[in-house]
VEXLOPA-604389 format. One record per residue (C-alpha): residue number from 1; x, y, z; residue in one letter. Coordinates in pm, whole numbers, plus 50000, padded with zeros to 5 digits. Example, Ala and Ser with C-alpha at 12.3 -4.5 7.8 and 13.67 -1.06 7.14 Angstrom:
REM VEXLOPA-604389
figu	x	y	z	gutor
1	51230	49550	50780	a
2	51367	49894	50714	s
This chain:
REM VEXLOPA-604389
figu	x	y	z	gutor
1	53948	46866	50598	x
2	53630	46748	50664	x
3	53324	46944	50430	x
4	53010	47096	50590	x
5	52714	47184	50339	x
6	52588	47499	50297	x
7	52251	47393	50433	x
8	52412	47280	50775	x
9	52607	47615	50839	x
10	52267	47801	50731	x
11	52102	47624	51039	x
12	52382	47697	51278	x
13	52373	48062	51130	x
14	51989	48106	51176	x
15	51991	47939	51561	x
16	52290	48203	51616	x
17	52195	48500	51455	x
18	51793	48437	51529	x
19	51728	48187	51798	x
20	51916	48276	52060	x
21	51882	48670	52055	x
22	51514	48622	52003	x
23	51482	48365	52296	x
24	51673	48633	52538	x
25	51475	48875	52453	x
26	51134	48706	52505	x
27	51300	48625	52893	x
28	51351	48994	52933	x
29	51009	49105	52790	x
30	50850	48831	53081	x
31	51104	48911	53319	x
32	51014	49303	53301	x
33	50660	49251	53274	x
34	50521	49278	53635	x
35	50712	49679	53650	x
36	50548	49762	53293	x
37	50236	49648	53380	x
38	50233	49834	53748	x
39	50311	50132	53496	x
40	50082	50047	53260	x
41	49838	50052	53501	x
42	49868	50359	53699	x
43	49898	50616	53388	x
44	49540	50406	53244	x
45	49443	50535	53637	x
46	49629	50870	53656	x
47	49432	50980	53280	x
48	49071	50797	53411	x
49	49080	51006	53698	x
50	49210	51340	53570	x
51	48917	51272	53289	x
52	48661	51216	53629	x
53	48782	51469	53772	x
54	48729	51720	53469	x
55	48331	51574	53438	x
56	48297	51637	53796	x
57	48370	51980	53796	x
58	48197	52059	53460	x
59	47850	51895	53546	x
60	47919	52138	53884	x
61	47966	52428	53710	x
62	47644	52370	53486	x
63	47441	52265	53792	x
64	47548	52591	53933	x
65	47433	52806	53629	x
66	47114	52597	53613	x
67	46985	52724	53934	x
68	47142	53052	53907	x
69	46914	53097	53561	x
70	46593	52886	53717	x
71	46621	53136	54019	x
72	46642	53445	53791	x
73	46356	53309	53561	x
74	46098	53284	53880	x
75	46018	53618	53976	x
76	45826	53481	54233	x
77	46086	53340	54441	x
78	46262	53667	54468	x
79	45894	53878	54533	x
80	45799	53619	54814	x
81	46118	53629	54980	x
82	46131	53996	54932	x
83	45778	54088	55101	x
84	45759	54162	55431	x
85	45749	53878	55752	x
86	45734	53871	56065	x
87	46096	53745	56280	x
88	45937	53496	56493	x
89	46087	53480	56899	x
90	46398	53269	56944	x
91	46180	53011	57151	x
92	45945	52987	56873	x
93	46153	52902	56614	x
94	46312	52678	56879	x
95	45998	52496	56960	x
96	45883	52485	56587	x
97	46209	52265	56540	x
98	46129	52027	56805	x
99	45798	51968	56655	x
100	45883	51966	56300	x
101	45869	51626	56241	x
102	45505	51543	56344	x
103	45370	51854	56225	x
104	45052	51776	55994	x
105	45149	51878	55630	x
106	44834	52027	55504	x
107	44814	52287	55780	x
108	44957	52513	56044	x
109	45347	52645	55952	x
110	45458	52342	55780	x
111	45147	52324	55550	x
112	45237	52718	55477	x
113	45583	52600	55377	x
114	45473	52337	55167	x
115	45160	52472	54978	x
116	45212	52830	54845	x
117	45320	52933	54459	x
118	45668	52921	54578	x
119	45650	52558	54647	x
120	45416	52482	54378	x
121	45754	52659	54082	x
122	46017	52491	54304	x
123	45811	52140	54228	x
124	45807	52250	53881	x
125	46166	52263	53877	x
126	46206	51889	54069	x
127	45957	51760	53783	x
128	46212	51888	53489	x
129	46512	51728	53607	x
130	46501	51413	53843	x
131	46849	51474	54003	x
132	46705	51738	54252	x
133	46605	51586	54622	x
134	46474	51882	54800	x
135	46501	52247	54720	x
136	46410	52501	55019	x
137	46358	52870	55041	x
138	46434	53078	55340	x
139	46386	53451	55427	x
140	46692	53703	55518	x
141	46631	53559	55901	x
142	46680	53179	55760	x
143	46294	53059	55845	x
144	46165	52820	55540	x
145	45947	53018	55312	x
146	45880	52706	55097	x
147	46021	52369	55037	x
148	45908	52093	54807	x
149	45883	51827	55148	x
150	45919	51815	55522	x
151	46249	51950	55600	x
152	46506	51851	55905	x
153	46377	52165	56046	x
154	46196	52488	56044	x
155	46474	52765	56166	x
156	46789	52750	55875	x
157	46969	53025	56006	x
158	47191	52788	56252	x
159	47272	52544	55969	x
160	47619	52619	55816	x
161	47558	52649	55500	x
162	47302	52914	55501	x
163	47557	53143	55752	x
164	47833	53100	55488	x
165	47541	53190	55223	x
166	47459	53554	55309	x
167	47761	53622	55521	x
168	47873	53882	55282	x
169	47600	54175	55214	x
170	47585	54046	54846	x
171	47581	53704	54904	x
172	47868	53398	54774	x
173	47716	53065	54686	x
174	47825	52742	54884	x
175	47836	52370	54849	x
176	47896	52182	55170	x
177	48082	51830	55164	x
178	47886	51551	55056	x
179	47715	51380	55267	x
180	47423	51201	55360	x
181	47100	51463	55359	x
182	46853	51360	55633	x
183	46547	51471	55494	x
184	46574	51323	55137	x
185	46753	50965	55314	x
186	47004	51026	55004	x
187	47378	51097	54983	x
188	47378	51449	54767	x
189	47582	51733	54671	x
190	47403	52087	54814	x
191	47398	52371	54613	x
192	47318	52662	54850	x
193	47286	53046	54659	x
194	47181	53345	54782	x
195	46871	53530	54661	x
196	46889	53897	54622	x
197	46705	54243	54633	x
198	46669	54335	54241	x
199	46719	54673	54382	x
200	47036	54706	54571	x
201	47178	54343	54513	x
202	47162	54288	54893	x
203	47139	53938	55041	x
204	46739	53873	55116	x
205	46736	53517	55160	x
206	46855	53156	55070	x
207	46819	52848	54821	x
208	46921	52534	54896	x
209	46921	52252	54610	x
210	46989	51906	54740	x
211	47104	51679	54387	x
212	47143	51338	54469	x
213	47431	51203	54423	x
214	47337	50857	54250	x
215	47180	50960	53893	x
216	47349	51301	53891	x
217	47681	51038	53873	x
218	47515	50802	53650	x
219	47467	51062	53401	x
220	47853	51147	53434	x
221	47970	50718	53400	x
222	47973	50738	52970	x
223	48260	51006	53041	x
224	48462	50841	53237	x
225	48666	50535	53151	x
226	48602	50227	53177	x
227	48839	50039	53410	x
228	48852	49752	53633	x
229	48931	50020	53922	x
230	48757	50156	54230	x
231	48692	50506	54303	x
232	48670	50737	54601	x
233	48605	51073	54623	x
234	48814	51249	54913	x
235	48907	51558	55155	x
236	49237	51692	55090	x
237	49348	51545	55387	x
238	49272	51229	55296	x
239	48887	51137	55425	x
240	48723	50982	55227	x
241	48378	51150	55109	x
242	48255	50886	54952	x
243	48233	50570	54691	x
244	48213	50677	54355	x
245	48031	50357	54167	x
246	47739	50439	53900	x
247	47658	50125	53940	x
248	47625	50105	54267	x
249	47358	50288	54534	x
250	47552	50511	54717	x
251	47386	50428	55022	x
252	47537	50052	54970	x
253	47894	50136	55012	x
254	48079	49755	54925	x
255	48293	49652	55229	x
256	48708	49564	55151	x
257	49006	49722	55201	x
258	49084	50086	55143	x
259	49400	50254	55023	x
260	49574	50445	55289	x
261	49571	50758	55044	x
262	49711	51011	55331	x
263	49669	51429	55218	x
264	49699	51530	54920	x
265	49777	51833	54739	x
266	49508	51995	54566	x
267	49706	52215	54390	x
268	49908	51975	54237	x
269	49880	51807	53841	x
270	49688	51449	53854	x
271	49922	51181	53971	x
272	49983	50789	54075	x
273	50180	50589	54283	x
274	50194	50252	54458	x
275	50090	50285	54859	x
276	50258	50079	55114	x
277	49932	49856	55159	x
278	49940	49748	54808	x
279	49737	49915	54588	x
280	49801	50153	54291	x
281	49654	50465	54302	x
282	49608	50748	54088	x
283	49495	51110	54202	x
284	49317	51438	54066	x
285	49189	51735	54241	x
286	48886	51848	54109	x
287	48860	52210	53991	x
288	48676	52402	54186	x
289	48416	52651	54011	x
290	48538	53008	54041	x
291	48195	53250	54039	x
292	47880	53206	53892	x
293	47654	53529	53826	x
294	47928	53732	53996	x
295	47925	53582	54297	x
296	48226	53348	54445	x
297	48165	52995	54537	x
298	48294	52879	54854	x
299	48368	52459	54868	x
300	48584	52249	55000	x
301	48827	52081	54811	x
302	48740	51744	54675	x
303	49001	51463	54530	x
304	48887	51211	54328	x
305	49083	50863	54327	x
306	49105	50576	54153	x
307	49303	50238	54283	x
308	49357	49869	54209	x
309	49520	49630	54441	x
310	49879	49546	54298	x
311	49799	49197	54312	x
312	49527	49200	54135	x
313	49747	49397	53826	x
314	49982	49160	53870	x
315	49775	48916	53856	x
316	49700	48982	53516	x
317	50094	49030	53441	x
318	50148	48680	53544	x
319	49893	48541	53290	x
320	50024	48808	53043	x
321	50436	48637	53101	x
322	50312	48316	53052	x
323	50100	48375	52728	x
324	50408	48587	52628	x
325	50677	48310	52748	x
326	50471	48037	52550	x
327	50372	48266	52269	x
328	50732	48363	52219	x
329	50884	48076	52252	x
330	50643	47946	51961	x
331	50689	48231	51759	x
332	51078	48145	51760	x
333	51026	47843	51701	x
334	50791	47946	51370	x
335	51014	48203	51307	x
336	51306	47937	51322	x
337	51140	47681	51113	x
338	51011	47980	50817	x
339	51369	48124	50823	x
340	51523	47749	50757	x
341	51243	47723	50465	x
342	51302	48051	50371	x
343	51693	48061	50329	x
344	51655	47731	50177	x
345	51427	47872	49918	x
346	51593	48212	49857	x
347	51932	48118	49910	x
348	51998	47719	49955	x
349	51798	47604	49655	x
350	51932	47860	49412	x
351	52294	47816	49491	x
352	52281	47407	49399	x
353	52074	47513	49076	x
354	52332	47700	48995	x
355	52635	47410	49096	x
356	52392	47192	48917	x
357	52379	47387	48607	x
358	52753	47487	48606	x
359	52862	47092	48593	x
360	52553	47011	48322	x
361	52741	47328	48103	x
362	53066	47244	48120	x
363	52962	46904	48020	x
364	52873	47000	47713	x
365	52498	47116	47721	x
366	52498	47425	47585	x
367	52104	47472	47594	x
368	52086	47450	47940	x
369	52000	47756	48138	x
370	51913	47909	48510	x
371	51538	47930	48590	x
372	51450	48276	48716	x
373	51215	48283	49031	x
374	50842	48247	48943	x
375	50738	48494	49187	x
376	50935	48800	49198	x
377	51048	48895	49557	x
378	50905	49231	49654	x
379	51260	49345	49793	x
380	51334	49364	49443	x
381	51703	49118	49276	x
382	51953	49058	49508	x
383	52357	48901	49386	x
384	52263	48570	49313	x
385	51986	48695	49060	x
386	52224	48906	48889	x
387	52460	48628	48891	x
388	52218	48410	48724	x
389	52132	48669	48504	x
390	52525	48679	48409	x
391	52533	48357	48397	x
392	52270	48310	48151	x
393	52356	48580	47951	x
394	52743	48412	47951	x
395	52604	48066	47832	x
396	52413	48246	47578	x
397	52739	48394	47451	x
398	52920	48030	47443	x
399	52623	47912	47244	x
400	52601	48175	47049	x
401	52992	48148	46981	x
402	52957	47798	46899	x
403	52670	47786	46699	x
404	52791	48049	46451	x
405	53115	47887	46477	x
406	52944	47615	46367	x
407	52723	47790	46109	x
408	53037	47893	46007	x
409	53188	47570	45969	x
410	52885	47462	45769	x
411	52895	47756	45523	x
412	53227	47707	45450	x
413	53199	47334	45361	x
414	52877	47400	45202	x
415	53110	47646	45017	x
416	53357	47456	44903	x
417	53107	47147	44802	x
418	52859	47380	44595	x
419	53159	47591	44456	x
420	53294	47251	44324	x
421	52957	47254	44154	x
422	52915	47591	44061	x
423	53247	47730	43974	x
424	53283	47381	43752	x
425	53091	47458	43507	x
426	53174	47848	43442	x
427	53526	47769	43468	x
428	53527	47464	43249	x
429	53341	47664	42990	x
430	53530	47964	43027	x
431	53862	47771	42957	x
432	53732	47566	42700	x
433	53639	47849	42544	x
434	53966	48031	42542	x
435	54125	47698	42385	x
436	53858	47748	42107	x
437	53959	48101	42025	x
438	54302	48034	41946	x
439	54187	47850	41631	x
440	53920	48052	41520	x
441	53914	48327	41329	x
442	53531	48415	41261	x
443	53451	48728	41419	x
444	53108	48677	41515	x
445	53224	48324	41656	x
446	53438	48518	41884	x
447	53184	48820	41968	x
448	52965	48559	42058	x
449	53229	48374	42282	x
450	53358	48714	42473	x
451	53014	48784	42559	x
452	52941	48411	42707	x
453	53260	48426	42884	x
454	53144	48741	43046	x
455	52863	48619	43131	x
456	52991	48313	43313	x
457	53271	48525	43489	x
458	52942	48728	43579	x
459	52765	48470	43776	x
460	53103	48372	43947	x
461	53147	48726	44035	x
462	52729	48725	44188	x
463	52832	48357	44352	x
464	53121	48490	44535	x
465	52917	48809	44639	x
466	52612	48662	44795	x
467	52878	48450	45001	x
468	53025	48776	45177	x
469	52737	48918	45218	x
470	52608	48608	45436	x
471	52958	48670	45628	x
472	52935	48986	45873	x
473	53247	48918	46075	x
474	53422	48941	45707	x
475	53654	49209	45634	x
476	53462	49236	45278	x
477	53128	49223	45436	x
478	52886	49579	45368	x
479	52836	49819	45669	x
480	52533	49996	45722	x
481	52515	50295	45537	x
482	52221	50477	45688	x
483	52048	50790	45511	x
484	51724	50904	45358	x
485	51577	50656	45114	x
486	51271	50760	44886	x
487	51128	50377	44847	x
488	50928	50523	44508	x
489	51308	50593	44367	x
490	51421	50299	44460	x
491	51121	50079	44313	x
492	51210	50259	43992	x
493	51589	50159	44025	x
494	51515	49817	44067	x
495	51214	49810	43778	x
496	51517	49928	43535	x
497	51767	49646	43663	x
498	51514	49361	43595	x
499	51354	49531	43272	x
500	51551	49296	43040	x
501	51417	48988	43240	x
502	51050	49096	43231	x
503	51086	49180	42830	x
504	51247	48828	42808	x
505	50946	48673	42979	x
506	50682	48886	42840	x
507	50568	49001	43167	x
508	50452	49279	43415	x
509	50577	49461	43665	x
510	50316	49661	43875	x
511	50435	49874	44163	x
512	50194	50023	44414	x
513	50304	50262	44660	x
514	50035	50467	44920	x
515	50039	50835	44953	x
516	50163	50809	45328	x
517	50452	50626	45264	x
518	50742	50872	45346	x
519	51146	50864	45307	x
520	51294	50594	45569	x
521	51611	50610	45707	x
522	51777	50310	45616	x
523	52078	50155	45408	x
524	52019	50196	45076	x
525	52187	49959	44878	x
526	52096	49694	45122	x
527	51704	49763	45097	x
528	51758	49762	44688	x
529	51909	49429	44696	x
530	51603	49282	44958	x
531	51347	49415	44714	x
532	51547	49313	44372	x
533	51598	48953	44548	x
534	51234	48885	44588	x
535	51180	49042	44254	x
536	51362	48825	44050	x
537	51242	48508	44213	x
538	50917	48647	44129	x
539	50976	48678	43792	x
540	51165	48309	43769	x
541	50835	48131	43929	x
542	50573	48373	43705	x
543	50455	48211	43404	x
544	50562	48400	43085	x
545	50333	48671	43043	x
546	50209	48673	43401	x
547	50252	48948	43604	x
548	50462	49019	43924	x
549	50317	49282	44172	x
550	50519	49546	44482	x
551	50333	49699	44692	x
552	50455	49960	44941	x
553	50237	50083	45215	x
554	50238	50187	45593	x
555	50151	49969	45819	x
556	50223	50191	46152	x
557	50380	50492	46249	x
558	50667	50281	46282	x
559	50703	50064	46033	x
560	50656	50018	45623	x
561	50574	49700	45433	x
562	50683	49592	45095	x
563	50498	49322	44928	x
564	50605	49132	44654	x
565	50388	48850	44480	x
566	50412	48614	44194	x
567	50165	48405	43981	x
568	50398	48113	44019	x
569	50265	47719	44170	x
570	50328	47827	44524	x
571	50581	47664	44774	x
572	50521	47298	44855	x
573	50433	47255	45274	x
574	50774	47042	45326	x
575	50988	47327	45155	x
576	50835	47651	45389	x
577	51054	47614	45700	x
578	51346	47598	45493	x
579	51316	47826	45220	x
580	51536	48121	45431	x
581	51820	47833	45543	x
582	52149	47935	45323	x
583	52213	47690	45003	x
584	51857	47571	45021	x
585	51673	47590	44650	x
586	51415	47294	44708	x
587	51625	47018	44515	x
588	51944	46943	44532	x
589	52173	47237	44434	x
590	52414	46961	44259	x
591	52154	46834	44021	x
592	52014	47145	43898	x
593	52226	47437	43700	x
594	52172	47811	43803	x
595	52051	48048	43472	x
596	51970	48408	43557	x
597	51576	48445	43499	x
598	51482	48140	43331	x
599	51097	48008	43406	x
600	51147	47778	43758	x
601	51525	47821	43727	x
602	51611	47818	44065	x
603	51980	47899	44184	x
604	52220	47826	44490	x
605	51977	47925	44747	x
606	52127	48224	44872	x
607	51908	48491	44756	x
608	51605	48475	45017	x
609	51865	48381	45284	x
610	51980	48756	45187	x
611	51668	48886	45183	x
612	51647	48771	45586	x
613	51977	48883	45706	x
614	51981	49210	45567	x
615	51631	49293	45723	x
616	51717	49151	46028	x
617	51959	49440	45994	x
618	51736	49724	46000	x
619	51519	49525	46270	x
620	51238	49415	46073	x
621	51107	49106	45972	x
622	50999	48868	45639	x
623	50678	48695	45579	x
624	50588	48468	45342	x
625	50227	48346	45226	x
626	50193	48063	44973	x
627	49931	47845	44788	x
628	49854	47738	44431	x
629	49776	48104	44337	x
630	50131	48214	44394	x
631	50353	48368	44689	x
632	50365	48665	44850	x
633	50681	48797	45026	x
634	50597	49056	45314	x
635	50901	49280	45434	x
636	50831	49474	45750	x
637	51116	49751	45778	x
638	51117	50051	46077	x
639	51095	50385	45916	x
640	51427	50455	46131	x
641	51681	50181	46206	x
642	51704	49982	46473	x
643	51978	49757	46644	x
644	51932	49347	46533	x
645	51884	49177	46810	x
646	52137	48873	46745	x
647	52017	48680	47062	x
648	51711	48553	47175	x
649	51519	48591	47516	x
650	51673	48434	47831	x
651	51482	48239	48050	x
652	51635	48246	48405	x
């Protein structure tokens, strides 16, 4: 059967499972563009013009209370309008309107109109806010009391909006449809309310404010979206009022084609749709105010309207699905290329290190072992990290297998080669002995005999002991007996077992122990034969008469150090690493013999290889400084045990 790598069925997986999903998809998302767009596009219009619509209404409303408050604030207006006049003949008033246009304007009826105190607060009003036109005053009979310029003409009361002003006895205020105000040659919104008796509230004349329409919208464009949209403002049956554009005069309508809108229903929430001509369009009614100073307001309906011809939207779309098309298509391909690196890096790569370091192990290299990733993933391990972790861990457990096998292996030859060295001798002596005492007879001969052949049976019996304790898969090796151990007892223990040395060799022992050295929980006899180890090296390398030194302190909360020193020559540079390897003495155990205490005596090169193991044990650690002054051995043991940690870090 023919074999595929795992690299070629991760490409075929990725163009599956990626490419080809991802390169539908970016089809649909062009293909479905031009109706998201259209969509897109009329609820942008449908929000601009409900938010239009709401401006309109409320700069309305505060126009309205404006001139409600100016009116009530000129006391004048009302008194003027309020004081008696004379109703001039039908024909009069008809014949002042045909000659209202050439009429001089600093005398006769129109200079009246225009230069009296009325005229002179209504100017004052024009000066504070550059929105108002015209504003005119008429009488209860609708001739102009003042104005602020030439009017249309003189008589009002056949004009519209002053019939629907003071129709009712109290009055209702009214704003015509926009439209183009002869007078001020500007397209404006009227604000017509009637003035009334501060006596009986009954209707005794007529305001009319003309705003125009250009600045009072200006002020309203920061309000209103920005969008490249036109905008109408429009009967409810669908005429249009006129072109809403800040921007533009409204007197300079721009020419093009017009939605075919149709009616619309005022009453209705803000809404959009595409007309059959082609464009999208979006429509709000705009509130009408209710009352203002307790008096209803009478005005047409207006509906404000915003459109964009669909080909210009789609327009747009079609750039949009080909810098979508393209775009996609490159991001697939990116996508493509940084899955492929990706998988090659994160999956690929770390399955043939792992092949790799599978066939290097079982070839024999033990020491070989799985990189872990430099730069941690932040979607935390995934299998094949945990299987190199395993992995690593399991190679660690083969070497460690074989190199105490191996340790093992050594120990025992080393074993048998030294104990063909060290038993020799005590044996020999012991049975050369025993073929001496059957011909003597002297009793002090044979005292002195029994106590040398205990002695040599001793140092059998310590030989064979050091050996187990070096062997912890054993069945005669020591357990850990934890419990409370009072290190100033034990220092006196051990002071009584080496007393006979130190009187032999005329020296010292000084122990120092600090006041915050407390009970640790530890094995006891283990700890006593650490600190008698080092002891009686010390007192082998002292001079006679020196002096050998313990000192017990804390070093942490967690930890207590006992230091033991000696006045001896120091260890030589080539001997240091070695000094804690089992069977190592500094010479060659076979040319040397092995006394108890005797000055530089040195033995089979067990005892500080002891020493090591058993605080290893207890999780703590040995030190050793050295130079022509002496040595000093440092033990650092936990104050409560801890486990040993047998292997070493893993790299992976």
């Amino acid at each position: 059967m023919r074999r595929m790598s795992i690299r070629v069925k991760m490409v075929l997986l990725l163009t599956v499972v990626a490419v080809l999903p991802l390169t539908v998809a970016v089809v649909a998302i062009a293909a479905g563009g031009a109706r998201l767009r259209i969509v897109s596009v009329g609820q942008s219009l449908q929000s601009a013009s409900a938010s239009a619509a709401m401006g309109l209404a409320a700069a309305l409303a505060a126009d309205i209370d404006k001139l409600h408050v100016a009116m009530e604030h000129t006391p004048g207006v009302t008194r003027a309008v309020a004081a008696p006049r004379k109703l001039l003949s039908a024909a009069r008033r008809a014949e002042l309107d045909r000659q209202w246009a050439t009429l001089p304007t600093d005398s006769g009826v129109l200079g009246e109109v225009l230069h009296n105190p009325v005229a002179d607060q209504l100017a004052l009003l024009m000066r504070d806010d550059e929105r108002l036109a015209e504003i005119l005053v008429t009488d209860r009979h609708g001739q102009l009391i003042a104005a602020t310029q030439r009017t249309t003409d003189f008589d009002q009361a056949d004009e519209d909006w002053w019939t629907q002003c003071t129709a009712d006895p109290s009055g209702r205020i009214v704003i015509p449809p926009i439209g183009f105000d002869e007078s001020s040659r500007v397209y404006s919104i009227d604000i017509c309310m009637p003035v009334c008796s501060p006596a009986d509230g009954r209707v005794i004349g007529a305001v009319k404010a003309v705003l125009n329409l250009s600045p009072w919208l200006r002020e309203l464009h920061l309000a209103w979206p920005t969008l490249p949209a036109s905008v109408l403002l429009m009967r409810a049956d669908g005429t249009v009022l006129h072109h809403l554009d800040p921007a533009v005069p409204p007197d300079a309508q721009p020419a093009g084609p017009r939605p075919q809108v149709g009616p619309v229903d005022v009453d209705a929430p803000p809404s959009w749709r595409v007309t059959r001509d082609g464009f999208i369009v979006a429509c709000a009614p705009v509130p009408k105010p209710r009352a203002a100073g307790g008096r209803p307001i009478d005005m047409s309906p207006w509906v404000l309207v915003k459109y964009l011809p669909e080909g210009q939207a789609l327009g747009a779309v079609y750039r949009l699905a080909g810098i979508v098309l393209g775009g996609g298509l490159l991001i697939v391909a990116v996508i493509f290329v940084v899955g492929l690196y990706l998988a090659e890096r994160g999956l690929v790569h770390r399955i043939r290190a792992m092949a790799a370091a599978t066939k290097r192990v079982a070839e024999g290299d033990l020491m070989h072992r799985l990189q872990r990733r430099r730069h941690r993933s932040p979607l935390g391990n995934d299998e094949i990290d945990d299987l190199t972790e395993d992995f690593n861990r399991m190679v660690e457990k083969v070497h460690r297998s074989y190199t105490e096998l191996k340790a093992a292996d050594d120990l025992k030859a080393n074993f048998i080669r030294i104990a063909g060295h060290e038993f020799r001798t005590p044996i020999s002596y012991i049975l050369g002995v025993g073929q001496l005492l059957k011909d003597s007879k002297d009793p002090e001969k044979l005292l002195q005999a029994i106590q040398t052949v205990g002695a040599k049976a001793k140092r059998l019996d310590e030989i064979t002991q050091a050996m187990f304790k070096l062997m912890p898969e054993s069945p005669t090796a020591e357990a850990m007996q934890v419990e409370d151990v009072d290190l100033a007892e034990l220092l006196a223990e051990v002071r009584l077992d080496v007393l006979p040395f130190l009187a032999q060799r005329n020296q010292d022992l000084i122990l120092r122990i600090t006041r915050d050295v407390t009970p640790i929980r530890a094995d006891r006899g283990k700890v006593r034969d650490v600190i008698t180890n080092l002891v009686t090296n010390a007192i082998k390398f002292t001079p006679d008469g020196g002096e050998v030194g313990v000192d017990v302190s804390r070093r942490s909360p967690q930890t207590v150090a006992i230091a033991v020193s000696d006045q001896g020559p120091g260890i030589p540079d080539e001997e240091l690493p070695h000094i804690f390897e089992p069977f190592f003495s500094g010479t060659d155990v076979l040319t040397h013999s092995s006394g108890d205490a005797g000055y530089m005596k040195r033995g089979i090169g067990l005892g500080l290889t002891i020493v090591k193991y058993f605080v290893e044990l207890h999780g703590g650690t040995v030190h050793v400084s050295t130079g022509a002054w002496g040595s000093i051995f440092t033990v650092e043991i936990p104050v409560a045990p801890q486990a040993r940690r047998w292997t070493e870090e893993v790299q992976i």
